[in-house]
Backbone atoms as SQL, in Angstrom:
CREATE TABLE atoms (id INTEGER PRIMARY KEY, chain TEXT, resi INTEGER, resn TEXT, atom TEXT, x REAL, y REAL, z REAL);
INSERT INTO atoms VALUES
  (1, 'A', 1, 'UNK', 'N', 4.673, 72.076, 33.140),
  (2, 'A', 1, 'UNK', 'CA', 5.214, 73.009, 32.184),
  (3, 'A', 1, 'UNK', 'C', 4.086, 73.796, 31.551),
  (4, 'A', 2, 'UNK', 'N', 4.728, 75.188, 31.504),
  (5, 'A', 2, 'UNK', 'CA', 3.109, 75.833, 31.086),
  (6, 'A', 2, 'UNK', 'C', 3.814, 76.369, 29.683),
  (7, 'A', 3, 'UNK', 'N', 3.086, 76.073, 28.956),
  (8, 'A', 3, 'UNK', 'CA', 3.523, 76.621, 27.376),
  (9, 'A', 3, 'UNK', 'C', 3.140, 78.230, 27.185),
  (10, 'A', 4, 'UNK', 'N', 3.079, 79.402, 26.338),
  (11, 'A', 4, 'UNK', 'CA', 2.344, 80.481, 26.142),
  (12, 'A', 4, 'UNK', 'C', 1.717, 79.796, 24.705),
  (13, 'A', 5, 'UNK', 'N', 0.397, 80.372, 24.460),
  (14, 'A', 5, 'UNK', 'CA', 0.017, 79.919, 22.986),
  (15, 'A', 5, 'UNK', 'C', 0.991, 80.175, 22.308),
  (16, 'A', 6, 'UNK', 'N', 2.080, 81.262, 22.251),
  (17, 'A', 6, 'UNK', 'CA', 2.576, 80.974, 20.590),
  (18, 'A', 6, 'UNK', 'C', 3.670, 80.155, 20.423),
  (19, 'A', 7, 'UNK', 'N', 4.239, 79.760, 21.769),
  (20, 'A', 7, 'UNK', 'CA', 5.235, 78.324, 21.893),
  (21, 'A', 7, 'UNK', 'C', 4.653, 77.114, 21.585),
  (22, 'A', 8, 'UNK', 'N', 3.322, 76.996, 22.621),
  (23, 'A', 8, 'UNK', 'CA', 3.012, 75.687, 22.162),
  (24, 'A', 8, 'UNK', 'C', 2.624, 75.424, 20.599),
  (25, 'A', 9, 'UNK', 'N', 2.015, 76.423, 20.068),
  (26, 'A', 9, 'UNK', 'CA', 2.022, 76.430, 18.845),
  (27, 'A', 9, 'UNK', 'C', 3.118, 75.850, 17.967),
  (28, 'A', 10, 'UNK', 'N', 4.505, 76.788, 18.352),
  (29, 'A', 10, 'UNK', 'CA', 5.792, 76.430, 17.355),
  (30, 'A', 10, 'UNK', 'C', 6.003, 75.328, 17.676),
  (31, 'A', 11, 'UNK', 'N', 6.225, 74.705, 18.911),
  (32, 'A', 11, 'UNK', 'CA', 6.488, 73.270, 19.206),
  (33, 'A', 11, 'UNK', 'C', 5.306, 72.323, 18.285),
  (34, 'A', 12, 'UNK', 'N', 4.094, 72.240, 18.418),
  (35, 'A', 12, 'UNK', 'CA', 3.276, 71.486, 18.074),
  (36, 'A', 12, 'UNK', 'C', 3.528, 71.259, 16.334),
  (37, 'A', 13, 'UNK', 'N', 3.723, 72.612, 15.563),
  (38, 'A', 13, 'UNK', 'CA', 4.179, 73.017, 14.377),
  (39, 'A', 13, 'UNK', 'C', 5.154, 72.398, 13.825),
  (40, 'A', 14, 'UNK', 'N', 6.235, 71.811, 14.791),
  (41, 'A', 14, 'UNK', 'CA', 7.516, 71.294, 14.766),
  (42, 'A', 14, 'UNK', 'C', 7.237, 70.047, 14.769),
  (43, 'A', 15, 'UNK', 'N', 7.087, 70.026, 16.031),
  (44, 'A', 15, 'UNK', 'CA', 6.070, 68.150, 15.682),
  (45, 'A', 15, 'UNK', 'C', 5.818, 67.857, 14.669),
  (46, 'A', 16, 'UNK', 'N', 4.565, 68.219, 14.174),
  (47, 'A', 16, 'UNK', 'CA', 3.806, 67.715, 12.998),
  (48, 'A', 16, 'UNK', 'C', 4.791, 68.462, 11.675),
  (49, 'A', 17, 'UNK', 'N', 5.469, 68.579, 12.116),
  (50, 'A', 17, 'UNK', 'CA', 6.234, 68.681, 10.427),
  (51, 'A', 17, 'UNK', 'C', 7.947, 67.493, 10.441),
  (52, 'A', 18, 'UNK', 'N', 8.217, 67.469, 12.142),
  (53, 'A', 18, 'UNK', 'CA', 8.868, 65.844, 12.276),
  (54, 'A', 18, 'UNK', 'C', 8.132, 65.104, 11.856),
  (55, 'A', 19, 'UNK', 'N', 6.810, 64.895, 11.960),
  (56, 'A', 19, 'UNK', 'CA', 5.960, 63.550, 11.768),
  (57, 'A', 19, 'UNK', 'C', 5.569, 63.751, 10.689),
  (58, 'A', 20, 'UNK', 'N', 5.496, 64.412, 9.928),
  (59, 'A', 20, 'UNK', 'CA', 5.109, 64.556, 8.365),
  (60, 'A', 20, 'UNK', 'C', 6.459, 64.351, 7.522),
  (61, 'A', 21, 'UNK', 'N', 7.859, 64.592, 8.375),
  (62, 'A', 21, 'UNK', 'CA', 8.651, 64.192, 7.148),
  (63, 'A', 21, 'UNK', 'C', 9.549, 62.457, 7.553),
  (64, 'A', 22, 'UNK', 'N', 8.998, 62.148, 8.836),
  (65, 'A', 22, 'UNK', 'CA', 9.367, 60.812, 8.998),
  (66, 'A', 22, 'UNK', 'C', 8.038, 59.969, 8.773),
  (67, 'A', 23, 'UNK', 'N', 7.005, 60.739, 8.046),
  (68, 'A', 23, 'UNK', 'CA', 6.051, 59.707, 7.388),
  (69, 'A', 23, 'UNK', 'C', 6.201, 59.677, 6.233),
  (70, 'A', 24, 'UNK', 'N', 6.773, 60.558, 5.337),
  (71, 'A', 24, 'UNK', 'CA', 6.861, 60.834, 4.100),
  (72, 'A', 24, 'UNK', 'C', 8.518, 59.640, 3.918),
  (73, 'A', 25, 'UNK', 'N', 9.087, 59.581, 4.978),
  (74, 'A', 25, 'UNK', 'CA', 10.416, 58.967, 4.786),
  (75, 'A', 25, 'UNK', 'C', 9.996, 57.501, 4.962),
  (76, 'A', 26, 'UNK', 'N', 9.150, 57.080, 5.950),
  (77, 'A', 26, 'UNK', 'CA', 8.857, 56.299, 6.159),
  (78, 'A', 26, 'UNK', 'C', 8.280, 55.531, 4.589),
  (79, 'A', 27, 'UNK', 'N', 7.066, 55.944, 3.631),
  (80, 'A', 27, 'UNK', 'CA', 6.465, 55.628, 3.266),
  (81, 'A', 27, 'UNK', 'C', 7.669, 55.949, 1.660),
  (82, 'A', 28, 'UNK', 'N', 8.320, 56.630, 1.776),
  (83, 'A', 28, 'UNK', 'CA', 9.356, 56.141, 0.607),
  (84, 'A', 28, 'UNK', 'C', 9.915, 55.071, 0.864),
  (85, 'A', 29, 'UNK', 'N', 10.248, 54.336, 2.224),
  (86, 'A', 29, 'UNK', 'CA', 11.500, 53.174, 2.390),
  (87, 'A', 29, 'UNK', 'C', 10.519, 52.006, 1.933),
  (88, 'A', 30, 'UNK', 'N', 9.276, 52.305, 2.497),
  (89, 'A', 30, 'UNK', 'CA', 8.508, 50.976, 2.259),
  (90, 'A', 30, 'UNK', 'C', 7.908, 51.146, 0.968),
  (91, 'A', 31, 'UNK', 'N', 8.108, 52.235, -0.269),
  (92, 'A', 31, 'UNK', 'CA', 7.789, 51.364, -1.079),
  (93, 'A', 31, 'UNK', 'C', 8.614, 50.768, -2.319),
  (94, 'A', 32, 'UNK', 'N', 10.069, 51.679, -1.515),
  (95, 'A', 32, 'UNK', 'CA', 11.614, 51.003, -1.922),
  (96, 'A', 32, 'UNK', 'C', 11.738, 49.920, -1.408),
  (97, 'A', 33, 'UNK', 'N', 11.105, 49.247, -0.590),
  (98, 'A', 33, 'UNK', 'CA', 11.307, 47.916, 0.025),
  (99, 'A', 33, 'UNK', 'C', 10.320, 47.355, -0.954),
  (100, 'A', 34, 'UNK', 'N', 9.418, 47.616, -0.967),
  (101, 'A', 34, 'UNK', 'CA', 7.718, 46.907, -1.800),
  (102, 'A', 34, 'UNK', 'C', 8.388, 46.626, -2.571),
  (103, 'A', 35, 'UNK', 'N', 9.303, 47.730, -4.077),
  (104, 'A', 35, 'UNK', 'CA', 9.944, 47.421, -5.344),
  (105, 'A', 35, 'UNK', 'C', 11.007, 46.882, -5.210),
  (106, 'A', 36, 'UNK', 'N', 11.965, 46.425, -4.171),
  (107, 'A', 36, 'UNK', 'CA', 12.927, 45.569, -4.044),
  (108, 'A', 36, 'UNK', 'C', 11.915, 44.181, -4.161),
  (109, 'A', 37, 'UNK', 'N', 11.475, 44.091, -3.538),
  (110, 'A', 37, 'UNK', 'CA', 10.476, 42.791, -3.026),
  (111, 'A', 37, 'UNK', 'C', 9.748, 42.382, -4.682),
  (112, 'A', 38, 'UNK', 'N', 9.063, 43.100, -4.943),
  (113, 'A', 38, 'UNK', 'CA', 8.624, 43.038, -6.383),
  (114, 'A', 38, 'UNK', 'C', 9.324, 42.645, -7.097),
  (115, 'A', 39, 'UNK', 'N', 10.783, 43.105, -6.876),
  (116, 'A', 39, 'UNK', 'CA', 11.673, 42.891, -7.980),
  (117, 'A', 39, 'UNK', 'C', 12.549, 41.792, -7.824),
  (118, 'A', 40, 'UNK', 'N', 12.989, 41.119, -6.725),
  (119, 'A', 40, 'UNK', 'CA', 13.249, 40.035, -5.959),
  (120, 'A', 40, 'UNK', 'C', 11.988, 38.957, -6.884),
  (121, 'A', 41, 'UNK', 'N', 10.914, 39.395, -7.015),
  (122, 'A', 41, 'UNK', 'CA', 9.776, 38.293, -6.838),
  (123, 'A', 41, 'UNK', 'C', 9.523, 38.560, -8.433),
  (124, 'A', 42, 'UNK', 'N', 10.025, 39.331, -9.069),
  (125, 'A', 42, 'UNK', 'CA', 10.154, 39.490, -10.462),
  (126, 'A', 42, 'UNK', 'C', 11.021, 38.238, -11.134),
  (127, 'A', 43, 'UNK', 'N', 12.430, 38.575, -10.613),
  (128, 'A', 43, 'UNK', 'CA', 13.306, 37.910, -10.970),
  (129, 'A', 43, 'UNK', 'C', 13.250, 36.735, -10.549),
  (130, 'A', 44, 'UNK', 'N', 12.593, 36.227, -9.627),
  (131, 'A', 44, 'UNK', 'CA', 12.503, 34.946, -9.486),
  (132, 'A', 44, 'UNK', 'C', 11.856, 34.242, -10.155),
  (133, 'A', 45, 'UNK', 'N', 10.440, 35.187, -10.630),
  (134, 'A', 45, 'UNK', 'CA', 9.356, 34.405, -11.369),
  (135, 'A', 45, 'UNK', 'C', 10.087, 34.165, -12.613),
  (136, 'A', 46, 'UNK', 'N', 11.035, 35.205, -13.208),
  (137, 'A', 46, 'UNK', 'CA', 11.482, 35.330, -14.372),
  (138, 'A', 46, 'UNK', 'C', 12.600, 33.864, -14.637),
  (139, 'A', 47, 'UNK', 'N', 13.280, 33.711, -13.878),
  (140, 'A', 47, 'UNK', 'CA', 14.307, 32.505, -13.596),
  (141, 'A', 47, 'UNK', 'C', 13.531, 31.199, -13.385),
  (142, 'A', 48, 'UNK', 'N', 12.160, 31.403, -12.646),
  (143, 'A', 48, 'UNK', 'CA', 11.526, 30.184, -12.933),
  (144, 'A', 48, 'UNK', 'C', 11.038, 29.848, -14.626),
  (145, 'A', 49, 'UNK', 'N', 10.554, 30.857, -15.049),
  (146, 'A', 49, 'UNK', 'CA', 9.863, 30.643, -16.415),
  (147, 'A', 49, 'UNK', 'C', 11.207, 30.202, -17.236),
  (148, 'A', 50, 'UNK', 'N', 12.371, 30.578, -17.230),
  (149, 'A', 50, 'UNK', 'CA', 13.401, 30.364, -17.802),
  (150, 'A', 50, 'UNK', 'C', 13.642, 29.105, -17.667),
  (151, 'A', 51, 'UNK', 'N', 13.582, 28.090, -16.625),
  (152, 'A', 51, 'UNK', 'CA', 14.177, 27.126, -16.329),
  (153, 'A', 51, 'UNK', 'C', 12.732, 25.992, -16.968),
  (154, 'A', 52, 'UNK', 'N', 11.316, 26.340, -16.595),
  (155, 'A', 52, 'UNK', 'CA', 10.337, 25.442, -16.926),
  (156, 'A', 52, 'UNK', 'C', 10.429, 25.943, -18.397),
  (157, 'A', 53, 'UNK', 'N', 10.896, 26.598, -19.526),
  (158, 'A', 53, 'UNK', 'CA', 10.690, 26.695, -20.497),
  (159, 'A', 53, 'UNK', 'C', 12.323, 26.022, -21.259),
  (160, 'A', 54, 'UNK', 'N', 13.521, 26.168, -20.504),
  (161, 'A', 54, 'UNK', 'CA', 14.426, 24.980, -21.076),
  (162, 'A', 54, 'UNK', 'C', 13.940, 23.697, -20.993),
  (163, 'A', 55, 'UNK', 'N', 13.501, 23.518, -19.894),
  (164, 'A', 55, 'UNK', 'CA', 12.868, 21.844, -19.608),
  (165, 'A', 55, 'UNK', 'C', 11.807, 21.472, -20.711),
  (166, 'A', 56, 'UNK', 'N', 11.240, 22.116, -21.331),
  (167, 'A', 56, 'UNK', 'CA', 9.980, 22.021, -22.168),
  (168, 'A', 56, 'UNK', 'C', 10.652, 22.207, -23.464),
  (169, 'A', 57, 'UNK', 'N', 11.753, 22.694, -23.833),
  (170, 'A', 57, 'UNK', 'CA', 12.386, 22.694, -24.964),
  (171, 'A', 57, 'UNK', 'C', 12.979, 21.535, -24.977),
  (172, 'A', 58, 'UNK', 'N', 14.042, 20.899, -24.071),
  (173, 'A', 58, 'UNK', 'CA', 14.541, 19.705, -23.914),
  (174, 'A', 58, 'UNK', 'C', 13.686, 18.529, -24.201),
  (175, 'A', 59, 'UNK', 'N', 12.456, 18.692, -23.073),
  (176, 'A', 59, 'UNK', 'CA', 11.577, 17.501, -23.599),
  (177, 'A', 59, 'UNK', 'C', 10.794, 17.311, -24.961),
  (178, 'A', 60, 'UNK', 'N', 10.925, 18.429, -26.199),
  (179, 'A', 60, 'UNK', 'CA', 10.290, 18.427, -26.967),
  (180, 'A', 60, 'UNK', 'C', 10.911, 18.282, -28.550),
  (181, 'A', 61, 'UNK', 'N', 12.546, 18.506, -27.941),
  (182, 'A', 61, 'UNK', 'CA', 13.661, 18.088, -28.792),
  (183, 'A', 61, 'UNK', 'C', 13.528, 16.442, -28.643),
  (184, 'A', 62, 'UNK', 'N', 13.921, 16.069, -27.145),
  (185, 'A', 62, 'UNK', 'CA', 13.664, 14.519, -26.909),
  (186, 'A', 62, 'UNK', 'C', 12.954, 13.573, -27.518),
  (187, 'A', 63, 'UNK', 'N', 11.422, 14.312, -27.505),
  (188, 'A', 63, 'UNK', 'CA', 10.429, 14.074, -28.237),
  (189, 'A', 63, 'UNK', 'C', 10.091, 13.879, -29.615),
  (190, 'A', 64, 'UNK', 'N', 10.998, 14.850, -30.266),
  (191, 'A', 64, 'UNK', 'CA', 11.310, 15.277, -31.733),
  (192, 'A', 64, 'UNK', 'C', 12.026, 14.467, -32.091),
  (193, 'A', 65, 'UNK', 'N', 13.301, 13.779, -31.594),
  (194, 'A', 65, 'UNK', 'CA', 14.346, 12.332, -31.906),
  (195, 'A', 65, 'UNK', 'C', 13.645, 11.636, -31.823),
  (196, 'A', 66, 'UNK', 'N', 12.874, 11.067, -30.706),
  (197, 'A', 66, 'UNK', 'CA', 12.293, 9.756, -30.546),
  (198, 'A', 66, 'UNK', 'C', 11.359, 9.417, -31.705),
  (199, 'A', 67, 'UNK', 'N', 10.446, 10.894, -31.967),
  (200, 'A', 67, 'UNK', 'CA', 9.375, 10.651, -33.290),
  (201, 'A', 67, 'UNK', 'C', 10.562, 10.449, -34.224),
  (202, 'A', 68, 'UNK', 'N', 11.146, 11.001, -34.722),
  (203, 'A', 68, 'UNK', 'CA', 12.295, 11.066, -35.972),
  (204, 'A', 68, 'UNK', 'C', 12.449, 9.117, -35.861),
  (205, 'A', 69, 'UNK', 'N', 13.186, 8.684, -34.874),
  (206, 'A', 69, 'UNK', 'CA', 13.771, 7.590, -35.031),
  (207, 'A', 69, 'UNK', 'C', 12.554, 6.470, -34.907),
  (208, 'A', 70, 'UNK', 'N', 11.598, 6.494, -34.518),
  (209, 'A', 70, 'UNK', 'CA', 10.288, 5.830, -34.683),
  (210, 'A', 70, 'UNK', 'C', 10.119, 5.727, -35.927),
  (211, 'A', 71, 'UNK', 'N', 10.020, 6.757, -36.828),
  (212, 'A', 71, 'UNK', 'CA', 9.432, 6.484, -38.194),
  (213, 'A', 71, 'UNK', 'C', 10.626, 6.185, -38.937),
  (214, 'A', 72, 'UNK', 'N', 11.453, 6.561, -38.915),
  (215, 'A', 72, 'UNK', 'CA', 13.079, 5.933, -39.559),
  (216, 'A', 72, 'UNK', 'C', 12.638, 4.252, -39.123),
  (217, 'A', 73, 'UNK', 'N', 12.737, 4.090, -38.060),
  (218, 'A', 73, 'UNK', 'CA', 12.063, 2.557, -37.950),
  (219, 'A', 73, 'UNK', 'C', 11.150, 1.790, -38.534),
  (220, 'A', 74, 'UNK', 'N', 9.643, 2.434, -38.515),
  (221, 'A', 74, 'UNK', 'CA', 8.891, 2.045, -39.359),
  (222, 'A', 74, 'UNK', 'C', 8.756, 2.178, -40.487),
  (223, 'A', 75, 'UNK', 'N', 9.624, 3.232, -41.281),
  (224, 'A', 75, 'UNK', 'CA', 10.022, 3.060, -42.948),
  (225, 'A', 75, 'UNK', 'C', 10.844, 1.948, -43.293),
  (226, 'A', 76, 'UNK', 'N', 12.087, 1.602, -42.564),
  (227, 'A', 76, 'UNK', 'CA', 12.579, 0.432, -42.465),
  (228, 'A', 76, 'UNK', 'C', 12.132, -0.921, -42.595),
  (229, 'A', 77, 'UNK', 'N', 11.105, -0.831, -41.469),
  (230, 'A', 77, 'UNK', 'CA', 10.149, -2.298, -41.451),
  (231, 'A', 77, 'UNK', 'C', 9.437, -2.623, -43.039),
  (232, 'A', 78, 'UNK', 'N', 9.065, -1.314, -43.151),
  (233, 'A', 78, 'UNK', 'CA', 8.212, -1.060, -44.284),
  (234, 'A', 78, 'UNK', 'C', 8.494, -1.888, -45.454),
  (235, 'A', 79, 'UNK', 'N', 9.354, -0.907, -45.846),
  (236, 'A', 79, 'UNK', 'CA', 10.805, -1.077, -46.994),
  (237, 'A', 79, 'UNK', 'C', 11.022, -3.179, -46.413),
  (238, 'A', 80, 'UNK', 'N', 11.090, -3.116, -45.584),
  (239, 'A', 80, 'UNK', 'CA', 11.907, -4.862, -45.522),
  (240, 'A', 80, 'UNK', 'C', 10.534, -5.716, -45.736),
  (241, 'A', 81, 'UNK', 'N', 9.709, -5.468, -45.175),
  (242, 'A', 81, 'UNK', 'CA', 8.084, -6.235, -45.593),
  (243, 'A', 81, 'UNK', 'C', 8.085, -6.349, -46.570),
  (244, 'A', 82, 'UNK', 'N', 8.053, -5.017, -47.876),
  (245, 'A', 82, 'UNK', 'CA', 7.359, -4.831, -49.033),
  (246, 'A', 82, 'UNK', 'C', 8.659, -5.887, -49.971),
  (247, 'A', 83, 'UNK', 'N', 9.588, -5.430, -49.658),
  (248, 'A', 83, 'UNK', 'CA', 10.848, -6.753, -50.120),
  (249, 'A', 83, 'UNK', 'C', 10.596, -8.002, -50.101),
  (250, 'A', 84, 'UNK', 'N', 10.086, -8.363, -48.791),
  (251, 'A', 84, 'UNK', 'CA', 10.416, -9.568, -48.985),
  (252, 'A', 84, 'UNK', 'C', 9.098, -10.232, -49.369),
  (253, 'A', 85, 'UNK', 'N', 7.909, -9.334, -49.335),
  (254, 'A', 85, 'UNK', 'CA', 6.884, -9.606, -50.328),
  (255, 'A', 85, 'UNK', 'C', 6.474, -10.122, -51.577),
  (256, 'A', 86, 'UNK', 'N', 7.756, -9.466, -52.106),
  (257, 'A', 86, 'UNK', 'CA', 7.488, -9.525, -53.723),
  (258, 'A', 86, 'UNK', 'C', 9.236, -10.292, -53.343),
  (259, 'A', 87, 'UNK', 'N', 9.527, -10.858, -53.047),
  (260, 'A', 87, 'UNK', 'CA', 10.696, -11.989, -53.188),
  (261, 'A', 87, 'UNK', 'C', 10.127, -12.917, -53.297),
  (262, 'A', 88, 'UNK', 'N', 8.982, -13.598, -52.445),
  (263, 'A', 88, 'UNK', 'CA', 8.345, -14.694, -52.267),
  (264, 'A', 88, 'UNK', 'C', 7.299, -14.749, -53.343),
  (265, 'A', 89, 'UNK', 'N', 6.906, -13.770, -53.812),
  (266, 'A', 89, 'UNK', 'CA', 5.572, -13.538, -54.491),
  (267, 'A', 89, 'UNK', 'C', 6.215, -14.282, -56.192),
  (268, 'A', 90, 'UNK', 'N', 5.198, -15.107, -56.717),
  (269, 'A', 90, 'UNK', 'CA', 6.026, -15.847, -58.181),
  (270, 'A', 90, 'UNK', 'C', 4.988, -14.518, -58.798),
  (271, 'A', 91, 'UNK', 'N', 5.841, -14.323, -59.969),
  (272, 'A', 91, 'UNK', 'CA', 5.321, -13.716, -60.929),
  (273, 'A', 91, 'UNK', 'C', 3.868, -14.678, -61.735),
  (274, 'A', 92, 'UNK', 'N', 2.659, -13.721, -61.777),
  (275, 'A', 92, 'UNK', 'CA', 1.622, -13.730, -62.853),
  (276, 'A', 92, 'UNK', 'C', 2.016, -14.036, -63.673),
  (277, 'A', 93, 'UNK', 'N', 1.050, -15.077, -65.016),
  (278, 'A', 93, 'UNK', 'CA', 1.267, -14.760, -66.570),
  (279, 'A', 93, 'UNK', 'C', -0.092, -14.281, -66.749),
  (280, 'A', 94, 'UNK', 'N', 0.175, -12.979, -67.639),
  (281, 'A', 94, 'UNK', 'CA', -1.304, -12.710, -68.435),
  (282, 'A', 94, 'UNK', 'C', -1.822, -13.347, -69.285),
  (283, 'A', 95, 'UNK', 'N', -3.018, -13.476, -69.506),
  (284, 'A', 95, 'UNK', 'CA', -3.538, -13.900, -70.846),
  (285, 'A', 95, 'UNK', 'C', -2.681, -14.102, -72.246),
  (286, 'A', 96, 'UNK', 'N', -1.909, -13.050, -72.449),
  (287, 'A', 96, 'UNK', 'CA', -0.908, -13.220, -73.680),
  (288, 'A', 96, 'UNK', 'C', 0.195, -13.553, -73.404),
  (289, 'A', 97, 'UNK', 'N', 0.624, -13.517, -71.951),
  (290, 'A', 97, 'UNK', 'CA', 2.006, -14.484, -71.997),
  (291, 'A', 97, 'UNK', 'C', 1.843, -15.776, -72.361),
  (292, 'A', 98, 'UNK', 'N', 0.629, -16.207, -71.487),
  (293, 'A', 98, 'UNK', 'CA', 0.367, -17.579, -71.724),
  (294, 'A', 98, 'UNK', 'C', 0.417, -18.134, -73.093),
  (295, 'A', 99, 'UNK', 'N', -0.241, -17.355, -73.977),
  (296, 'A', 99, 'UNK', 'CA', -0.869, -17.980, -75.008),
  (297, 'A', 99, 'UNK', 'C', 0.527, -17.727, -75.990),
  (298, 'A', 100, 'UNK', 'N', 1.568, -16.722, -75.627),
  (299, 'A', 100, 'UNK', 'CA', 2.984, -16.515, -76.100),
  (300, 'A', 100, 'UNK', 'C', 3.888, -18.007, -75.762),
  (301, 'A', 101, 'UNK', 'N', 3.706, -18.327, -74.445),
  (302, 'A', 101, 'UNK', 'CA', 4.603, -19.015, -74.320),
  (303, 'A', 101, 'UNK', 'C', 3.889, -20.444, -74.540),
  (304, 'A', 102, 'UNK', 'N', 2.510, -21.033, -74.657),
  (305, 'A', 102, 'UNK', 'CA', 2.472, -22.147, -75.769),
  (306, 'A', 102, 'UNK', 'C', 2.682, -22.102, -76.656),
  (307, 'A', 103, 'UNK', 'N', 2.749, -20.993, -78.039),
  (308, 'A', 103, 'UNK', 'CA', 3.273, -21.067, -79.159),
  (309, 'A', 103, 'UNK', 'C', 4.384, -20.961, -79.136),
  (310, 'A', 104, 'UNK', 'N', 5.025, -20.388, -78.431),
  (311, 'A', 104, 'UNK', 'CA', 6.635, -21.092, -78.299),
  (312, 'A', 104, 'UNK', 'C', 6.955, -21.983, -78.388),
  (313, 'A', 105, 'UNK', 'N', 6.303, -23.250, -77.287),
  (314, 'A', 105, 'UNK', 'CA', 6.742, -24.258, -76.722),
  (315, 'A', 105, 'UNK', 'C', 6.494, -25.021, -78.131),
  (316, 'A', 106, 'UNK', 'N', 4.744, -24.918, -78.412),
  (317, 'A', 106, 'UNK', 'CA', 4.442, -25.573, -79.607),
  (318, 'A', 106, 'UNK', 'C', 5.585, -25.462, -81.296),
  (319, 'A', 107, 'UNK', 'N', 5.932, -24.331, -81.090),
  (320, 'A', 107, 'UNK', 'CA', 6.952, -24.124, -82.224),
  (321, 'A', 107, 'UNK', 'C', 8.223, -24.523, -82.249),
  (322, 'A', 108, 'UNK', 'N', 8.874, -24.557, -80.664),
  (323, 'A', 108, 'UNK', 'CA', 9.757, -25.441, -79.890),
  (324, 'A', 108, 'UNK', 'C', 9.541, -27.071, -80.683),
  (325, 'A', 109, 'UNK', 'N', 8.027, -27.372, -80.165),
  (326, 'A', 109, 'UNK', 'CA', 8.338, -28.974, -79.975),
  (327, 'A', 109, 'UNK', 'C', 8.200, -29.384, -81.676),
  (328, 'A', 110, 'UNK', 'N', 7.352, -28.725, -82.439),
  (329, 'A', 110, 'UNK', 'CA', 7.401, -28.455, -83.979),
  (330, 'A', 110, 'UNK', 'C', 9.137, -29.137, -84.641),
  (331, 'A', 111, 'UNK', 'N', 9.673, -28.068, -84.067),
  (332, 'A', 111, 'UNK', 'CA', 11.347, -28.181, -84.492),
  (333, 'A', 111, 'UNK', 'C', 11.999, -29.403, -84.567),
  (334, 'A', 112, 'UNK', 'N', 11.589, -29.829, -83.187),
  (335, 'A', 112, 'UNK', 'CA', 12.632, -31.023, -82.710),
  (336, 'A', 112, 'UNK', 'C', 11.456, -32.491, -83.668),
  (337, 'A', 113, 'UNK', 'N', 10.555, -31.944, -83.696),
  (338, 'A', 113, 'UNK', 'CA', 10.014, -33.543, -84.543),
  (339, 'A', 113, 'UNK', 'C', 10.110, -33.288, -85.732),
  (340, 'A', 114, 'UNK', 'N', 11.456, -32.704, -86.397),
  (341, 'A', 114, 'UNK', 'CA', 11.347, -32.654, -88.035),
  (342, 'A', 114, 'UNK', 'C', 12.855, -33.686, -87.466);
């Protein structure tokens, strides 16, 4: 096939403006595919963080009862120690009870030998 220059020209012209707009088409699909993909890989990351950040709320509520009811416990113990501490514990006399309650006694036993 013998072309004249100004055919092969228009043909060649034609060409490269097919191939310039199925590269231009081309390179829109792929980077409508790239931002599907991105966005696919968006939302996934996003649904992961969602799910490791309920789990981390859960375990920290969990966490939050268990401390709560730990020390509810050990105030308990507390409270029942310090009770039964001073149940067992006899009362002190000070210096002036003492010396109160021999002159009592002495004024007591005074009485009964009249």
């Amino acid at each position: 096939m013998y072309f004249e220059h100004g055919k092969k020209r228009k043909v060649v012209k034609e060409n490269y403006e097919k191939h310039e707009t199925r590269l231009s088409r081309d390179r829109a699909n792929k980077k409508r595919k790239a931002a599907e993909k991105t966005f696919e890989k968006h939302e996934t990351r996003l649904l992961c963080n969602r799910n490791r950040k309920h789990e981390m709320q859960q375990k920290v509520e969990e966490t939050h009862e268990e401390l709560e009811a730990r020390l509810v416990t050990e105030e308990e113990t507390h409270h029942a120690c310090a009770r039964e501490k001073y149940q067992l514990r006899k009362a002190r006399e000070t210096p002036k009870q003492r010396v109160a309650r021999i002159t009592r006694s002495k004024s007591n036993d005074s009485h009964f030998s009249r």
